[in-house]
C-alpha positions in Angstrom: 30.7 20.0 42.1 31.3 19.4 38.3 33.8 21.0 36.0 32.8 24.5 35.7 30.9 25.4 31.9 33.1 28.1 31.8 36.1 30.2 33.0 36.2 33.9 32.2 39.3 35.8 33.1 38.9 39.5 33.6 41.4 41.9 34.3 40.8 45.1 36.5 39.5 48.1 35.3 41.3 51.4 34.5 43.2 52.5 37.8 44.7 55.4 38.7 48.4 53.8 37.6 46.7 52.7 34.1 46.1 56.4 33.7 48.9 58.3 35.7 52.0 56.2 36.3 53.4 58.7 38.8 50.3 58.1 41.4 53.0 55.1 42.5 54.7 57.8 43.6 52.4 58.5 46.6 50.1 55.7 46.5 51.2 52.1 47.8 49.9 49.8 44.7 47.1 47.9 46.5 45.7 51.0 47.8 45.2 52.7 44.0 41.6 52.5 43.2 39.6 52.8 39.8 39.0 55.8 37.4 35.7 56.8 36.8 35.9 55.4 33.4 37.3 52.6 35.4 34.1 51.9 37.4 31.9 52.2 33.8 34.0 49.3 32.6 33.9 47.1 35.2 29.9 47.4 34.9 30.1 47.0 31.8 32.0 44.0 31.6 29.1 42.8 34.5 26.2 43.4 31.5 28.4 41.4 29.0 28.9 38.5 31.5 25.2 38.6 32.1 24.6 38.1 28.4 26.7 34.8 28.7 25.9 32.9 31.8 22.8 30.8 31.5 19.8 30.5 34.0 21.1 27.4 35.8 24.7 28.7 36.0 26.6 29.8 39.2 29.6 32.3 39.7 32.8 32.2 41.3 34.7 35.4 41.5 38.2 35.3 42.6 40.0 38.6 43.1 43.1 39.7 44.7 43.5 42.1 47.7 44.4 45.0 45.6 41.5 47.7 45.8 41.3 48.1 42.1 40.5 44.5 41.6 37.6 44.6 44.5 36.3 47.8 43.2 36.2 45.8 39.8 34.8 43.1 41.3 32.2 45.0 43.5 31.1 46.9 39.8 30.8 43.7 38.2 28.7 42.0 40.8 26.4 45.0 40.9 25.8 45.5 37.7 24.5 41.3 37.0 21.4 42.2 39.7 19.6 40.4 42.2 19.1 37.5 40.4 22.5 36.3 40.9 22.9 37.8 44.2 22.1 34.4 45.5 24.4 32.2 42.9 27.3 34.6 43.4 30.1 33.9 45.7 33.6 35.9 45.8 36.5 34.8 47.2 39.6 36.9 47.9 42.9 35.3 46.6 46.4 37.4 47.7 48.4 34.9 45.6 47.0 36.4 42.1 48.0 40.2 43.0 50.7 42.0 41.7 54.2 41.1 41.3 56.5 42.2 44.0 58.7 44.9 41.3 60.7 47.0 44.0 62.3 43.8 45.3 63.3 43.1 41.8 64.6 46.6 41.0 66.6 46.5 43.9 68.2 43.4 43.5 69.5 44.4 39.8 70.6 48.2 41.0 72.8 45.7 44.0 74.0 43.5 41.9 74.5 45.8 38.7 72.8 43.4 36.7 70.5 44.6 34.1 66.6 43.9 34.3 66.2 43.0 30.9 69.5 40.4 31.1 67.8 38.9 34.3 64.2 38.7 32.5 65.5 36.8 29.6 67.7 34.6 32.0 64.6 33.8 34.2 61.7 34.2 31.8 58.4 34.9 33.0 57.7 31.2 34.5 54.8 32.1 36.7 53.4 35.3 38.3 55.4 34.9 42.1 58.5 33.6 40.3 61.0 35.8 42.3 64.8 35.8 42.6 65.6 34.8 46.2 67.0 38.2 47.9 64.0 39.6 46.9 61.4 37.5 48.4 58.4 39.6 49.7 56.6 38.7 53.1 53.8 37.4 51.0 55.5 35.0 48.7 57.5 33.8 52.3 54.2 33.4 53.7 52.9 31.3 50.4 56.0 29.3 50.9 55.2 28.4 54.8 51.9 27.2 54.2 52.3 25.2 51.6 55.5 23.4 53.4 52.9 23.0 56.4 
């Protein structure tokens, strides 16, 4: 396989969170699923992507676990048609989800260390960049397989 022609980065849609910050209160973040005006988006970013790809292209989706990004994903892939159907493949990727936040919070409110003193300390270096005490099982579970 050649270098790709292009890569297209799409966020999801419009959640639930993007619209109500306080569904976080009752709904674990990977389970929050798209707005209506959500769904309309993500097909409608599938019709603009239509109007780019050539004949001879294919398509590699990757999306995370979260169900907001496969209920984007799922919009999008609809809304390009059969004709793609076929040159269309979608892979599932837990290492581009969220960042693990609580594990973050926590560690400032125990350490009485502001978030914003600890942001400008650490930077934003990469998405699973995450102060050691706070690890979640998935970044442990990144770290094991690639030590294996």
């Amino acid at each position: 396989m050649g270098r790709p022609r292009l890569i297209i980065l799409i966020r999801h849609a419009q959640s639930e969170g993007n619209q109500n910050k306080a569904i976080h209160q009752t709904i674990p973040d990977h389970r929050v699923k798209l707005t209506q005006f959500g769904h309309e988006q993500a097909r409608a970013a599938g019709h603009r992507l239509k109007d780019i790809l050539l004949p001879e292209d294919t398509l590699q989706i990757y999306t995370s676990p979260y169900r907001r990004t496969r209920e984007t994903t799922a919009n999008i892939v609809e809304s390009l048609g059969e004709d793609w159907k076929h040159k269309t493949t979608v892979y599932e990727e837990p290492r581009i989800r969220e960042q693990d936040v609580i594990g973050f919070l926590q560690y400032c409110s125990e350490t009485s260390k502001d978030a914003r003193h600890i942001k400008k300390e650490y930077g934003r270096k990469e998405p699973l960049t995450v102060i050691s005490s706070t690890e979640s099982l998935m970044v442990s579970r990144q770290q094991m397989r690639m030590t294996v």
